[in-house]
C-alpha positions as CSV (number, residue, x, y, z in Angstrom):
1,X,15.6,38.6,-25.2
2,X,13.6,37.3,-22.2
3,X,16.1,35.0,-19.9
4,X,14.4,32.2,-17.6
5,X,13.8,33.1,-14.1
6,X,16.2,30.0,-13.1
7,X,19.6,31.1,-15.5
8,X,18.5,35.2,-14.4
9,X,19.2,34.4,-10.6
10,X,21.7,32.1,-10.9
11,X,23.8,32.1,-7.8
12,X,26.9,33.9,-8.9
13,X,29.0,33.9,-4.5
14,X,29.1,30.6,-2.9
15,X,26.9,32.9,-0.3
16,X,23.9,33.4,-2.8
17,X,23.8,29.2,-3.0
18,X,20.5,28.4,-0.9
19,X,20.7,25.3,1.4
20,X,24.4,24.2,1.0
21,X,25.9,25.8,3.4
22,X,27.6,23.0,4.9
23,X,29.5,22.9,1.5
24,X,30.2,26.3,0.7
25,X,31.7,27.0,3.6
26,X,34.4,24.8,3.3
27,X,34.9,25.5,-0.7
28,X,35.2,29.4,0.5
29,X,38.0,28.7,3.4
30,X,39.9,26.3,1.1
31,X,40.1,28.8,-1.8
32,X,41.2,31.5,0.5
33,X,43.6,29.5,2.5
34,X,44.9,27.9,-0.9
35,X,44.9,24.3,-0.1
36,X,42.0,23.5,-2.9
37,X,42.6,20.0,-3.9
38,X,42.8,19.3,-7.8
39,X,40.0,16.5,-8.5
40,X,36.1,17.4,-6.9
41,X,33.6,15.3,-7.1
42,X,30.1,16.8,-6.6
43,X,27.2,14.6,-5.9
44,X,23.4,14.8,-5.6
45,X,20.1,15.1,-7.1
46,X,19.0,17.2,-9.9
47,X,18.8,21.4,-9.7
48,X,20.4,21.3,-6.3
49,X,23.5,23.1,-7.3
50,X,26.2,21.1,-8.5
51,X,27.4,22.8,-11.5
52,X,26.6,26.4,-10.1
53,X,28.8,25.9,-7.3
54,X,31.7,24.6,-9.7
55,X,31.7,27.4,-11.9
56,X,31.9,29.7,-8.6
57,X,34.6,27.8,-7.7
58,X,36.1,28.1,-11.0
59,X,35.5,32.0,-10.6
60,X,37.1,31.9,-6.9
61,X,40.3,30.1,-7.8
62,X,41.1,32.7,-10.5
63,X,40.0,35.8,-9.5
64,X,42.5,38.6,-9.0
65,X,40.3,39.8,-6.8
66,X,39.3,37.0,-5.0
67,X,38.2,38.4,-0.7
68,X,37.3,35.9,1.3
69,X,37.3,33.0,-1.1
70,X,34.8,34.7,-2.9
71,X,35.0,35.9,-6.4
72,X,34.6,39.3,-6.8
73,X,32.1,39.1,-9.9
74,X,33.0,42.0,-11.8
75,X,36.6,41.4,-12.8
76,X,37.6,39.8,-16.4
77,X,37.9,36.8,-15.4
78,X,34.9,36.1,-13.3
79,X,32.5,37.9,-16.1
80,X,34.4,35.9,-18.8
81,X,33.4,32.3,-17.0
82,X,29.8,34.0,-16.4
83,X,29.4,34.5,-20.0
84,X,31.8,31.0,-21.2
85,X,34.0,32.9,-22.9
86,X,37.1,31.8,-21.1
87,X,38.3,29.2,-22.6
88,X,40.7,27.9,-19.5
89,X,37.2,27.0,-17.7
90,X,35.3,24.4,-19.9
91,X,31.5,22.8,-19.0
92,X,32.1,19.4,-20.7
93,X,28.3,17.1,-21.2
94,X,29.9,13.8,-19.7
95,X,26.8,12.1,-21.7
96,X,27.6,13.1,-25.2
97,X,31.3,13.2,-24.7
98,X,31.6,10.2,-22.9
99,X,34.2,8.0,-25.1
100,X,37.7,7.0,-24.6
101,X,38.8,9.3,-27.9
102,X,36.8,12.7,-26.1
103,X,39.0,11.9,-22.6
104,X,42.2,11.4,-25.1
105,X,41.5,15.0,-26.3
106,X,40.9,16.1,-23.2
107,X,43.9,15.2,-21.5
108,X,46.1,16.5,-24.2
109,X,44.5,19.4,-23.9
110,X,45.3,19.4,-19.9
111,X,48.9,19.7,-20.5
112,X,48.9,23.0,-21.9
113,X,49.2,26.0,-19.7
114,X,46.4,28.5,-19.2
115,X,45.9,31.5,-21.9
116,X,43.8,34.1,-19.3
117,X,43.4,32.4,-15.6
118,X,45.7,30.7,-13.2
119,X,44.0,27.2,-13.5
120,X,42.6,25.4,-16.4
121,X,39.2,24.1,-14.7
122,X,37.4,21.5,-16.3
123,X,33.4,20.7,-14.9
124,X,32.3,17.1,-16.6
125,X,29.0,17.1,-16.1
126,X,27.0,13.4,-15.8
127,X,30.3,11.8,-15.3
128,X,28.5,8.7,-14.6
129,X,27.9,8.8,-18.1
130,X,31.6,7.9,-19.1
131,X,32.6,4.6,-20.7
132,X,34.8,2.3,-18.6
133,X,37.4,2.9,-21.1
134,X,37.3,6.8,-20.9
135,X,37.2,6.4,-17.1
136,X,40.4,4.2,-17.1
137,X,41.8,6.9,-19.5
138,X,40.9,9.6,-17.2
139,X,42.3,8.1,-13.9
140,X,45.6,8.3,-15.4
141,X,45.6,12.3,-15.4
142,X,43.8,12.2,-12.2
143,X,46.8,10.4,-10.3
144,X,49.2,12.7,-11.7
145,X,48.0,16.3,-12.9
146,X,49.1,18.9,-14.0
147,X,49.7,22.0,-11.2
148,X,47.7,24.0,-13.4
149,X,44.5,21.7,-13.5
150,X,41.6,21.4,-11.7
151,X,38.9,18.6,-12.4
152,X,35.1,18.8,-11.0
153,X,33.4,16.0,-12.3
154,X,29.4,16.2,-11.2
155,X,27.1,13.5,-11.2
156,X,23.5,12.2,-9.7
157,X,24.6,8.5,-9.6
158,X,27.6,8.1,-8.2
159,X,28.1,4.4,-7.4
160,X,28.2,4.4,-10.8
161,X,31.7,5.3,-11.2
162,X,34.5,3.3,-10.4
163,X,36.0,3.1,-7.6
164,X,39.4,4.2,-8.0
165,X,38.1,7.5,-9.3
166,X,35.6,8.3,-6.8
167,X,39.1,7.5,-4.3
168,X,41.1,10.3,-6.0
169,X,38.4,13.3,-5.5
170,X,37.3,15.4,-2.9
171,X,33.8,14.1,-2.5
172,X,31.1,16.3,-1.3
173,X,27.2,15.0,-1.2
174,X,24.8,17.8,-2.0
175,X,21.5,17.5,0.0
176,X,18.1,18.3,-1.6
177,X,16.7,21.6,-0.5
178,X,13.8,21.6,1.5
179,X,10.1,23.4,0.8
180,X,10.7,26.1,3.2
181,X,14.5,26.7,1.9
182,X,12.4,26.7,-1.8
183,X,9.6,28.9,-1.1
184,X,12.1,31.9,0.8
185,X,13.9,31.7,-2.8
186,X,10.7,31.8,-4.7
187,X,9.6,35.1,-2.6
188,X,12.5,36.5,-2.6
189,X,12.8,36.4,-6.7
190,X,9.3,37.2,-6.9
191,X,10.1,40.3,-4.7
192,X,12.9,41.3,-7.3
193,X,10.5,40.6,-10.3
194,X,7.6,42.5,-8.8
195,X,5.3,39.1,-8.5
196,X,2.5,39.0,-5.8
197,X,2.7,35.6,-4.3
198,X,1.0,33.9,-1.6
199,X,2.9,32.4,1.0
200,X,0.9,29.1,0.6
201,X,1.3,29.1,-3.5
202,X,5.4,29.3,-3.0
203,X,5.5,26.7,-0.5
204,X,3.4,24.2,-2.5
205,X,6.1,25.2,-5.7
206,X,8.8,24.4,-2.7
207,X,7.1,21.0,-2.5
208,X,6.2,20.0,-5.8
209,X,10.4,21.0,-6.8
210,X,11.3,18.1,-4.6
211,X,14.4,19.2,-3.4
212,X,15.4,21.5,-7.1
213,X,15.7,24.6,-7.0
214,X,16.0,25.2,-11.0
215,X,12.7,23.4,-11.2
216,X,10.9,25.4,-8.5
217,X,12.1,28.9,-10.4
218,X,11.1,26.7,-13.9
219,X,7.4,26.6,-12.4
220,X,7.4,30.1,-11.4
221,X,8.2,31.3,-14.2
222,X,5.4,29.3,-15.9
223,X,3.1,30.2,-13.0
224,X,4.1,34.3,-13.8
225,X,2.9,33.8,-17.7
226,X,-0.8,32.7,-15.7
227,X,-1.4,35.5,-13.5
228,X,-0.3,38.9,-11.9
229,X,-0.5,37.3,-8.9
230,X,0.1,33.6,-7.9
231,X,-1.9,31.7,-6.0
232,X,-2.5,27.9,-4.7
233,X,-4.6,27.6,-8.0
234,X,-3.0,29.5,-10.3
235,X,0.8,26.9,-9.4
236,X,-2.2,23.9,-9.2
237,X,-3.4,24.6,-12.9
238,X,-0.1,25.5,-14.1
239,X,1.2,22.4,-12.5
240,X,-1.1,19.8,-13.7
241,X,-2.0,18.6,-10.2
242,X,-5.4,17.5,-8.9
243,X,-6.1,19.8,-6.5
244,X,-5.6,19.3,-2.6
245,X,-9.6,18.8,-2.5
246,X,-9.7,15.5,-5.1
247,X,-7.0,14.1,-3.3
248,X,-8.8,14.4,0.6
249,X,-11.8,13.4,-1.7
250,X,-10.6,10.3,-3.3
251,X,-8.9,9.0,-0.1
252,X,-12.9,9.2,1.4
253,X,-14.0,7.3,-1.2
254,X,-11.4,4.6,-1.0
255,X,-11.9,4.3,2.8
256,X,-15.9,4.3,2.3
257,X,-15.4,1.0,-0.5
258,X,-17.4,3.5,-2.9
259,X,-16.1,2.2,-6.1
260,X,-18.9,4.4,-8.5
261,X,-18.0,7.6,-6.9
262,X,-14.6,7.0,-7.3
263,X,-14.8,6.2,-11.2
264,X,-16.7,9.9,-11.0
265,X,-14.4,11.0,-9.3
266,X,-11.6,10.2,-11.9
267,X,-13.5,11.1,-14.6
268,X,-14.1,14.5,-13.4
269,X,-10.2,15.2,-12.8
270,X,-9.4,14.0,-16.5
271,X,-12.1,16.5,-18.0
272,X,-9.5,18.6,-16.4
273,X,-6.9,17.6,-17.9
274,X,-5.2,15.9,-15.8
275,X,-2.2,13.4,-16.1
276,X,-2.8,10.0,-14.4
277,X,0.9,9.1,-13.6
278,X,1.1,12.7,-11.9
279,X,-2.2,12.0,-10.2
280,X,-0.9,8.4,-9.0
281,X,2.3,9.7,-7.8
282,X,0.1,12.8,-5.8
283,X,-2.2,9.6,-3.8
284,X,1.0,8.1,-2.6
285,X,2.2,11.1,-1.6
286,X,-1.3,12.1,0.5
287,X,-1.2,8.5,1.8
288,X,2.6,9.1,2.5
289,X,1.2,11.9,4.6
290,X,-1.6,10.4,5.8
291,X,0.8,7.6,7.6
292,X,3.3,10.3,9.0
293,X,-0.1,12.2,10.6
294,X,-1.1,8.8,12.4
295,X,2.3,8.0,13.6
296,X,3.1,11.6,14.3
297,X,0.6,13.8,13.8
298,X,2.1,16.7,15.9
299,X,5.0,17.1,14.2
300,X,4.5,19.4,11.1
301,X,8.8,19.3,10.2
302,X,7.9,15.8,9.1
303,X,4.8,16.6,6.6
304,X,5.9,19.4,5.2
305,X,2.4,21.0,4.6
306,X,0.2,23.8,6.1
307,X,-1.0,24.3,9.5
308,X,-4.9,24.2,7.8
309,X,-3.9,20.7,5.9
310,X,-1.8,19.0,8.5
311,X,-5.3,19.3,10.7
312,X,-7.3,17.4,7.8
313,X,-4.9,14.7,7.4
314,X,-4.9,14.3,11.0
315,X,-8.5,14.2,11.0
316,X,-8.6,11.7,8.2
317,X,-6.1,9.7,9.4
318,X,-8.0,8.7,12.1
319,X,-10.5,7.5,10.1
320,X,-8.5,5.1,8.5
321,X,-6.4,2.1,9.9
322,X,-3.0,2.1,9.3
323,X,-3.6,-1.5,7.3
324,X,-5.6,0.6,4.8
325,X,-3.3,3.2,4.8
326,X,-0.4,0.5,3.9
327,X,-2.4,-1.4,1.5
328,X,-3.1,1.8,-0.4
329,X,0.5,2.8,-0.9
330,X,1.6,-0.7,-1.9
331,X,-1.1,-0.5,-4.5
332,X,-0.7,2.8,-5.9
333,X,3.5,2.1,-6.2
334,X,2.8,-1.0,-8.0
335,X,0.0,0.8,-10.4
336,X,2.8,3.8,-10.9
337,X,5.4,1.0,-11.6
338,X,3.1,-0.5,-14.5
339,X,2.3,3.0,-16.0
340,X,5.9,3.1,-17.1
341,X,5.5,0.5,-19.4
342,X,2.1,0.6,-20.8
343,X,-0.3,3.1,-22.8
344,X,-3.2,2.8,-21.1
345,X,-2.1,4.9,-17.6
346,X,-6.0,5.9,-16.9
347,X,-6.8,2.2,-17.0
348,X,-4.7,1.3,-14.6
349,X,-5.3,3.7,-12.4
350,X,-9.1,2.7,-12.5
351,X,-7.9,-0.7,-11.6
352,X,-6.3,0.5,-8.8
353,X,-9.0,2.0,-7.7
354,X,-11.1,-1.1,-7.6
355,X,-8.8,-2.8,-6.2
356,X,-8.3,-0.4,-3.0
357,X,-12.0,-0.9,-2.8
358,X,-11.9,-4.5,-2.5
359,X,-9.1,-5.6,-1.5
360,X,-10.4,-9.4,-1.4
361,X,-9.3,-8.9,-5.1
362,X,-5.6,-9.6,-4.0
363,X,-3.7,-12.2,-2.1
364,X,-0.9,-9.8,-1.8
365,X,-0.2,-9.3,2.2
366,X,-1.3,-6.0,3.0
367,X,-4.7,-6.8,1.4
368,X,-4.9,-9.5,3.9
369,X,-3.9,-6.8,6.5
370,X,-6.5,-4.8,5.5
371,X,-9.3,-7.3,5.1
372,X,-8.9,-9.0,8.8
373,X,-8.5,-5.2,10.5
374,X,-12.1,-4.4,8.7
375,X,-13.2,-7.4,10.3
376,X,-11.8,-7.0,13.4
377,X,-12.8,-3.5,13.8
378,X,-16.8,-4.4,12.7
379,X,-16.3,-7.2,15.4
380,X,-15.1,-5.0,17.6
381,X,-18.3,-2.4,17.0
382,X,-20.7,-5.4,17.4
383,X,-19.3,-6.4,20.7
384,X,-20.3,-3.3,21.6
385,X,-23.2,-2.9,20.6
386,X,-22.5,0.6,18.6
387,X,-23.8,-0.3,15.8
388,X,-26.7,-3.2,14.6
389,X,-25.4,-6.1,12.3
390,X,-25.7,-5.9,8.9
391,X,-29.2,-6.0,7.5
392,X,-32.4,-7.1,9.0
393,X,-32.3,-10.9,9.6
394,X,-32.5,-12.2,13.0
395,X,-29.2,-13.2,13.9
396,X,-30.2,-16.9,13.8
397,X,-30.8,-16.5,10.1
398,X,-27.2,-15.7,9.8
399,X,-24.1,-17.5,9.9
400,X,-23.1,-16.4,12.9
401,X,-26.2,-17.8,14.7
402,X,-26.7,-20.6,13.3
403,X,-27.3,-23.4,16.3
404,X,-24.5,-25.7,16.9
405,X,-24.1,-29.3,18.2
406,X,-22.1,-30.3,21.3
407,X,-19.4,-31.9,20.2
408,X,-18.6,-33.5,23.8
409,X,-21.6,-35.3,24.4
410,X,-24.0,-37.6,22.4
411,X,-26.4,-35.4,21.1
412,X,-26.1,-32.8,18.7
413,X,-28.9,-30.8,20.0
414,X,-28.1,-26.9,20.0
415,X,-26.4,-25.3,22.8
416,X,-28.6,-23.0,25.3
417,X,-28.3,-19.2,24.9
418,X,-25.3,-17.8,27.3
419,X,-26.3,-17.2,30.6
420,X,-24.7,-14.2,32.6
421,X,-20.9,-13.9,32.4
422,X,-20.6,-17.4,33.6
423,X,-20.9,-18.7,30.3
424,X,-23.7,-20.7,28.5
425,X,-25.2,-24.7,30.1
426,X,-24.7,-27.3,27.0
427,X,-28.3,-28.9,25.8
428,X,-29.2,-32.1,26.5
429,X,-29.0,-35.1,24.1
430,X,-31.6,-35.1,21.1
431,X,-34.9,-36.9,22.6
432,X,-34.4,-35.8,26.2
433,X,-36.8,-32.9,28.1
434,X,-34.0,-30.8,27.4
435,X,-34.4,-31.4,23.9
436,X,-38.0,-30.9,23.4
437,X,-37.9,-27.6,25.1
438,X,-36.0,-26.5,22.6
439,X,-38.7,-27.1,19.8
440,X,-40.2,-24.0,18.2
441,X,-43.0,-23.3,20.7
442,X,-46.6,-23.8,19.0
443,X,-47.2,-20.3,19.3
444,X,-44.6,-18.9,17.9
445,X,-44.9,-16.9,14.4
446,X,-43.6,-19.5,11.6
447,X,-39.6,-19.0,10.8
448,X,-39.3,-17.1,13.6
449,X,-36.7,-18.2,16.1
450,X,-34.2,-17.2,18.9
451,X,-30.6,-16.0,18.6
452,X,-28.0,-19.1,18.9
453,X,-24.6,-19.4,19.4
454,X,-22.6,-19.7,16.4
455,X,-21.8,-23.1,15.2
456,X,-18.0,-24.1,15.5
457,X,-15.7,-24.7,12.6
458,X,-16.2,-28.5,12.5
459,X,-19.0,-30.9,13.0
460,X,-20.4,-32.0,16.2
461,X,-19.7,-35.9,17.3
462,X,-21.8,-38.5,15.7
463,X,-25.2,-38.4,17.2
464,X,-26.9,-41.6,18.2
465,X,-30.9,-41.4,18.8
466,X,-32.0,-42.3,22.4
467,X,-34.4,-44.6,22.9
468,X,-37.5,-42.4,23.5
469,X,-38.5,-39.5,21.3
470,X,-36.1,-40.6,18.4
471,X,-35.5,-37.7,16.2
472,X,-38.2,-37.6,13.2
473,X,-37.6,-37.5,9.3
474,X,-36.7,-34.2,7.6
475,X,-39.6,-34.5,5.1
476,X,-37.7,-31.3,2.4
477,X,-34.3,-33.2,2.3
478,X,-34.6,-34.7,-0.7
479,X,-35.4,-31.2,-2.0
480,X,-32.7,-30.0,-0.4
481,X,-30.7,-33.0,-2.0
482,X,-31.5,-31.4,-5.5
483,X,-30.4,-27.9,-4.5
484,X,-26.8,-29.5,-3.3
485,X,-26.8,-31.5,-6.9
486,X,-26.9,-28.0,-8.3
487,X,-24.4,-26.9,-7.0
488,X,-21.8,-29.1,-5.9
489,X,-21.8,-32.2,-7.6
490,X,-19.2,-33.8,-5.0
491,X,-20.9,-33.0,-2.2
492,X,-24.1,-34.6,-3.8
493,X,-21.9,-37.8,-4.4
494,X,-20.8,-38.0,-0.5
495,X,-25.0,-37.7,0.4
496,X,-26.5,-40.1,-2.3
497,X,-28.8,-42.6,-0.8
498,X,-28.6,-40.0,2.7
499,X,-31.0,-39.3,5.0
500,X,-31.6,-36.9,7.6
501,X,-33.8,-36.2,10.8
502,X,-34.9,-33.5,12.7
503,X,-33.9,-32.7,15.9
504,X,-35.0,-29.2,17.7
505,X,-32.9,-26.5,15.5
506,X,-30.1,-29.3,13.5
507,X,-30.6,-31.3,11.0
508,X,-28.8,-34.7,11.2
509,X,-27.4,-36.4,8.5
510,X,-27.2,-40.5,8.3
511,X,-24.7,-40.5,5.0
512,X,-23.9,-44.0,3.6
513,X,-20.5,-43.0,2.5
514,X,-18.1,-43.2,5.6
515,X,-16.0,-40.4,4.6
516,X,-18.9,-38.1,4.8
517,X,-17.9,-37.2,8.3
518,X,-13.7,-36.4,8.0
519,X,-14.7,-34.5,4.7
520,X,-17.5,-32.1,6.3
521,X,-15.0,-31.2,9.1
522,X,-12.2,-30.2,7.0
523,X,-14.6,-28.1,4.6
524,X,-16.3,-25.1,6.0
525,X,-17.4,-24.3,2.6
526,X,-19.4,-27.6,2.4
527,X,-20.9,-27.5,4.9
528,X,-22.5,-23.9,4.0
529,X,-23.7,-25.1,0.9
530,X,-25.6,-27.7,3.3
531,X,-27.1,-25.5,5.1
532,X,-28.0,-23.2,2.2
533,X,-30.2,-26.3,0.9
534,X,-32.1,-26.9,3.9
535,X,-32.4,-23.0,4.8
536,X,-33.9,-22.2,1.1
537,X,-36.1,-25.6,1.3
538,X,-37.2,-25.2,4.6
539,X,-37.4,-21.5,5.3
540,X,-35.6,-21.7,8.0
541,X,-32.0,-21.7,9.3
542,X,-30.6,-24.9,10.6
543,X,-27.5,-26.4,12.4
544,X,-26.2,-29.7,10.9
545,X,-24.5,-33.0,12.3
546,X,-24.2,-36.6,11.7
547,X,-25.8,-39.5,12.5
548,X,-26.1,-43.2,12.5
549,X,-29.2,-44.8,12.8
550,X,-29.6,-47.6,15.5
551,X,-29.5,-51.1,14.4
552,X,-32.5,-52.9,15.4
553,X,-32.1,-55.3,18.5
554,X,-32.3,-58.7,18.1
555,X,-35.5,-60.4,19.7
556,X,-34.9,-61.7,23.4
557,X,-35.1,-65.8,23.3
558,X,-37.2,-67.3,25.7
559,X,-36.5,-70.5,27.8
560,X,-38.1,-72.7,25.3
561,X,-36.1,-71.5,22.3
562,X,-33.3,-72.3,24.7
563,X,-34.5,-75.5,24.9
564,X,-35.3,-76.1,21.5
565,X,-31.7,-75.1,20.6
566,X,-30.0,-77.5,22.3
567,X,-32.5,-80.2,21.8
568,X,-32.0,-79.8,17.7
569,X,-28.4,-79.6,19.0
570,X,-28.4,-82.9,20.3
571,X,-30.7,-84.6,17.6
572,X,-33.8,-84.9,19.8
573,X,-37.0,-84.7,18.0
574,X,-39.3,-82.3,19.7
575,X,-43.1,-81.8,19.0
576,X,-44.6,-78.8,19.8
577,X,-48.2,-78.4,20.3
């Protein structure tokens, strides 16, 4: 009968157990100096060597033949607890056996002496797994044992026994194994099977075992039944993965915003059969790497991957900002969170993938991260004049050059373009030279105007009209009125009965309602739907302001009214002819 790879090469000498040295080294000088303690307690993840190590120690304790602290292998006794036909050393499943009546039988069982060994060793295995009451009940023979009993109890949780139990063993943490520490393994039984395997292949098994050695030898042997010889694609397919290549492809796309390809994307790695909770949890692990390559991108210990793939995920790295990077792990722990309790795992991994795309879609931090570093970084480019703004409108046709008002003086005119590195000269009140110079000149092509500074975040000060060359009527407001009606009926209520005037490159505004004015300077939204009416009614882009229309002067009296006033004052009648 065929027997798996991982129970064939079992490590039968505390020397053949790879990557614990730090613990087999004091098991083996203990057992051959004699001061073992009774009560172990193993700790650590899964496949790292727990139970292996406490059946050698079971072995090394009893072995007539014991050199070293290390079993000899071939006696009786060692053989006997290879095979589990000794009955002194018993493997007890914590998780089935785990009531108070099980620890009763075993500790009646403890007080007999051994039939073949020296020491009656028993390994409870998942001894997390035990019922407060069947920890209480074994505490009791772990004060006081027997001299002929050793307990190992081996678990992957530990803080979830109690206290007092953990206090009476000799604790020792076993450490996951690392990829290089795998992959020698993996070569080395591939050597005794006769397997071809590339040194890249047993590596990526090394990784994908995080830290177990029973599951690296578990894919091996699936990866064996593939091929004659194992390759990166042969431990890929057998695997379930993506593929190295989707991965560096995906992360493109999701940098890029390029929502369609990546839905192509996905689908093409599910005709492959792909799982999507494996293909999540292989993202945050190539995000996970593409953080460590930006912070450190020189130091390979830390990544873990190939000399070939660390240089791609440095080179993609810095391509991305460490905001993205961020927002994309956040996004793809939270979708692998959800997975767990829902059917549909390809649907929310599609929704993921929006979301990295646009991550105005979330409020959560990081998207916020991620949204002002794009703009930052575009600003940035702009500055510089790398690249052109977006599209082909004049900048003045864009909110970022739309004219604006000084907000200092009495005008509301638009400021002057900047002038050198001294900064830009503020217009002139509405009506002045200044003012007029800044009308479209007669020659210029219709709609066409010159760049303008962007307008600030709230309106300029209440414009009052000189007394020459008053600003004139808007003639397409009440169009525009319409447009704002559409489409924001509270706006609309602040401008009923409005009117507005033209004045260079802003439109002012004389609004009835007083609260016009505190209202438009607190809402930057309103204030674009404004100017959307007047742009799409007018063709053109214009700044906007307020503005109070004079009240007319009273007629100067002359000295006969004067004297006609205090004449009716006094009750004189006065003819005049």
């Amino acid at each position: 009968m065929y027997q798996a790879l991982y129970r064939k090469y079992r490590p039968r000498r505390f020397g053949d157990v790879a990557g614990q040295e730090h613990i087999t080294t004091i098991l083996a000088r203990e057992v051959a100096q004699g001061t073992f303690a009774h009560a172990y307690l193993f700790t650590g993840s899964r496949g790292i060597g727990k139970t292996t190590c406490a059946k050698i120690l079971a072995k090394a304790v009893n072995c007539p033949e014991m050199r070293g602290g290390e079993p000899c292998g071939v006696c009786p006794i060692c053989r006997g607890i290879d095979e589990g036909s000794v009955l002194d050393v018993e493997e007890i499943d914590a998780a089935t056996n785990r009531n108070i009546d099980d620890i009763r039988s075993l500790r009646d069982e403890a007080g007999f002496t051994p039939v073949l060994a020296k020491y009656r060793v028993y390994i409870l295995d998942e001894a997390h797994m035990l019922t407060r009451e069947a920890a209480n009940a074994l505490l009791k023979i772990l004060e006081e044992p027997p001299e002929h009993v050793i307990f190992i109890l081996a678990t992957t949780e530990p803080h979830k026994l109690p206290a007092t139990i953990v206090s009476r063993c000799l604790r020792f943490d076993f450490k996951r194994l690392t990829p290089q520490a795998i992959a020698e393994r993996v070569g080395y039984v591939c050597g005794e099977e006769g397997m071809e395997i590339d040194g890249e292949a047993a590596l990526l098994i090394g990784k994908l075992a995080d830290g177990g050695m029973r599951d690296a030898l578990s894919l091996l042997d699936v990866c064996r039944a593939a091929g004659e010889r194992v390759t990166v694609d042969t431990v890929t397919k057998c695997a379930g993965l993506s593929g190295r290549e989707h991965l560096f492809g995906l992360a493109e796309k999701i940098a890029g915003r390029d929502v369609p390809g990546l839905l192509r994307s996905l689908e093409e790695i599910y005709s492959g059969a792909a799982d999507a909770s494996r293909l999540c949890d292989e993202l945050i692990g190539h995000f996970r790497n593409l953080m460590v390559a930006a912070a450190v991108p020189q130091d390979s210990a830390v990544l873990k991957v190939s000399a070939g793939e660390q240089e791609r995920l440095i080179a993609q790295a810095q391509r991305l900002t460490p905001q993205t990077i961020f927002y994309a792990i956040s996004v793809l722990q939270d979708t692998a969170a959800r997975m767990g309790r829902t059917a549909s795992k390809r649907l929310e991994l599609e929704l993921a993938m929006v979301k990295l795309c646009s991550p105005a879609l979330s409020d959560s931090p990081e998207s916020m991260l991620a949204r002002i570093d794009k703009l930052e970084r575009e600003l940035a480019l702009l500055k510089a004049g790398t690249i052109p703004p977006a599209g082909t409108v004049p900048a003045a046709s864009s909110p970022a050059g739309e004219a604006q008002a000084d907000p200092a003086g009495p005008g509301t005119g638009p400021k002057a373009a900047p002038r050198g590195k001294a900064g830009s000269k503020k217009e002139a009140p509405p009506g002045t030279e200044a003012a007029s110079k800044k009308e479209t000149d007669p020659g210029q092509a219709p709609g066409a105007e010159k760049p303008e500074e962007p307008e600030p975040d709230g309106l300029p000060a209440m414009a009052k009209a000189p007394d020459s060359d008053a600003p004139r009527l808007f003639p397409a407001w009440e169009e525009a009125l319409a447009k704002i009606r559409d489409r924001n009926r509270m706006i609309f209520a602040f401008l009923a009965e409005s009117e507005a005037y033209l004045s260079g490159n802003t439109v002012l505004i004389d609004a009835k309602n007083e609260t016009f004015i505190p209202y438009m300077q607190r809402n930057e939204d309103a204030r674009s739907v404004i100017k959307d009416a007047i742009t799409e009614v007018s063709g053109r882009r214009y700044g906007i302001g307020p503005y109070k229309k004079p009240e007319p002067a009273e007629p100067r009296s002359t000295p006969l009214d004067e004297a006609l006033k205090r004449a009716g004052a006094a009750d004189i009648p006065v003819t005049v002819r």
